[in-house]
LUMKOLPA-726945 format. One line per field, with one value per residue (C-alpha): residue number from 1; residue in three letters; chain; x, y, z. Coordinates in Angstrom, 1 decimal, decimal comma. Layout:
BEGIN
num	(NUM:...) $
residuo	(ALA:...) $
cadena	(A:...) $
u	(X:...) $
v	(Y:...) $
w	(Z:...) $
// end
This chain:
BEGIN
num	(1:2:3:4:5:6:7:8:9:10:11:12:13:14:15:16:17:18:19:20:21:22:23:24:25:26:27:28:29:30:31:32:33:34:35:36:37:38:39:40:41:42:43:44:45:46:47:48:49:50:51:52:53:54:55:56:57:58:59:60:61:62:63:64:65:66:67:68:69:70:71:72:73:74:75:76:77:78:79:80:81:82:83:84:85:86:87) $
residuo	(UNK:UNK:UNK:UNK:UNK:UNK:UNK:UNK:UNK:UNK:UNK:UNK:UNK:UNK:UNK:UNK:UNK:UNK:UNK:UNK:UNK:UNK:UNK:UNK:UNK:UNK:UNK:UNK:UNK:UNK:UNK:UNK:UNK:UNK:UNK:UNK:UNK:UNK:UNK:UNK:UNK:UNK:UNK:UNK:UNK:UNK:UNK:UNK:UNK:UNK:UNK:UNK:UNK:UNK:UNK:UNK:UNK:UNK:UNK:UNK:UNK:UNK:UNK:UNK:UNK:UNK:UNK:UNK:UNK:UNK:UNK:UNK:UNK:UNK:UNK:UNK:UNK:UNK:UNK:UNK:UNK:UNK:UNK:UNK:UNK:UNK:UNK) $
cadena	(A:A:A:A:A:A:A:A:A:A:A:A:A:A:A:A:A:A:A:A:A:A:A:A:A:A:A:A:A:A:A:A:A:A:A:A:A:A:A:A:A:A:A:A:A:A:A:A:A:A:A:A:A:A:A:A:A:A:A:A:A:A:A:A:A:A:A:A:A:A:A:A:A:A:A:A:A:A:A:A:A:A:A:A:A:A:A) $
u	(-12,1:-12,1:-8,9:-10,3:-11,4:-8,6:-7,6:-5,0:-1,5:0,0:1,4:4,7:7,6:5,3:5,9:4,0:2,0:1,2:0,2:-2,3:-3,3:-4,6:-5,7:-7,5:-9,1:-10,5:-12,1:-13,9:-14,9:-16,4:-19,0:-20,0:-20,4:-22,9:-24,1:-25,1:-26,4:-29,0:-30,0:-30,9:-32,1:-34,7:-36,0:-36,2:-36,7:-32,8:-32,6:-34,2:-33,8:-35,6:-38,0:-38,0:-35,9:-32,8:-34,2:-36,5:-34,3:-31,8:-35,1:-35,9:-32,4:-31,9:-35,7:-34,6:-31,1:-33,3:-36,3:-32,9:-31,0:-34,7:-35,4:-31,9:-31,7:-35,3:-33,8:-36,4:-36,4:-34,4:-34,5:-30,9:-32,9:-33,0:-29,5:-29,2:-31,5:-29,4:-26,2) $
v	(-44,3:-46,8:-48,3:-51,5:-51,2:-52,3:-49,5:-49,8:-49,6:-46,4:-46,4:-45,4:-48,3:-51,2:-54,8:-56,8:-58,6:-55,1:-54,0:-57,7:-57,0:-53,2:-54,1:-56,8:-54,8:-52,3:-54,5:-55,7:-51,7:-51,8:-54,6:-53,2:-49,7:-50,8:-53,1:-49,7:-48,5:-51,4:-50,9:-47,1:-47,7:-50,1:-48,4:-44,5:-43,9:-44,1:-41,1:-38,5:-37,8:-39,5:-38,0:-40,8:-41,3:-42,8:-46,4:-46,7:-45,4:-48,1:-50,9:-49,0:-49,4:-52,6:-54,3:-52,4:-54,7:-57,6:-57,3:-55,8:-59,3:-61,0:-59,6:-60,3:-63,9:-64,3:-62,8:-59,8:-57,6:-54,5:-51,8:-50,3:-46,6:-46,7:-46,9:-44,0:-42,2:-42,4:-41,2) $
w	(27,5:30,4:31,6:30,6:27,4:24,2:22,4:18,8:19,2:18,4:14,8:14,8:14,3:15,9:15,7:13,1:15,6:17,3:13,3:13,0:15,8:14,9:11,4:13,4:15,7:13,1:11,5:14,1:15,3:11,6:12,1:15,5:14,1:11,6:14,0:15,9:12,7:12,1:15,4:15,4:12,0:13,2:15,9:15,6:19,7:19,5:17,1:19,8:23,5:25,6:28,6:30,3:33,6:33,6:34,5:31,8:29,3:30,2:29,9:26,5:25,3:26,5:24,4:21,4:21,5:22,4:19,8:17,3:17,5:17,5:14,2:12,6:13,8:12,2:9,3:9,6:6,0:6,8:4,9:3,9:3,4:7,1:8,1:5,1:7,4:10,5:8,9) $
// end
């Protein structure tokens, strides 16, 4: 992990803010997880390698998040079997 980025409190004797604030932050890692998952379920380019150079891949990655929150703000069908397929 970066410096940077939050990470949970470790669990042994912590404060009860320090607890909300882990309980908190797990729930939140939850909803981006299977935020991850509708993503590669939607598009199956992210299941595989790519052969593409390392600035495409980042454009390719980068449209599939685009069209991805497109599609759920649109309230595009998505089909649960597909995040099934991922795991």
């Amino acid at each position: 992990l970066l410096c940077w980025l939050m990470k949970p409190y470790p669990a042994n004797n912590i404060m009860p803010e320090k607890e909300a604030f882990n309980y908190t932050m797990g729930r939140e890692r939850v909803v981006v997880e299977q935020s991850f998952g509708r993503l590669k379920g939607r598009w199956l380019i992210l299941h595989k390698r790519m052969e593409q150079n390392l600035q495409n891949t980042t454009n390719i990655a980068g449209a599939c998040c685009i069209l991805h929150n497109i599609c759920e703000a649109r309230n595009v069908a998505y089909d649960k079997q597909w995040t099934a397929d991922v795991e």
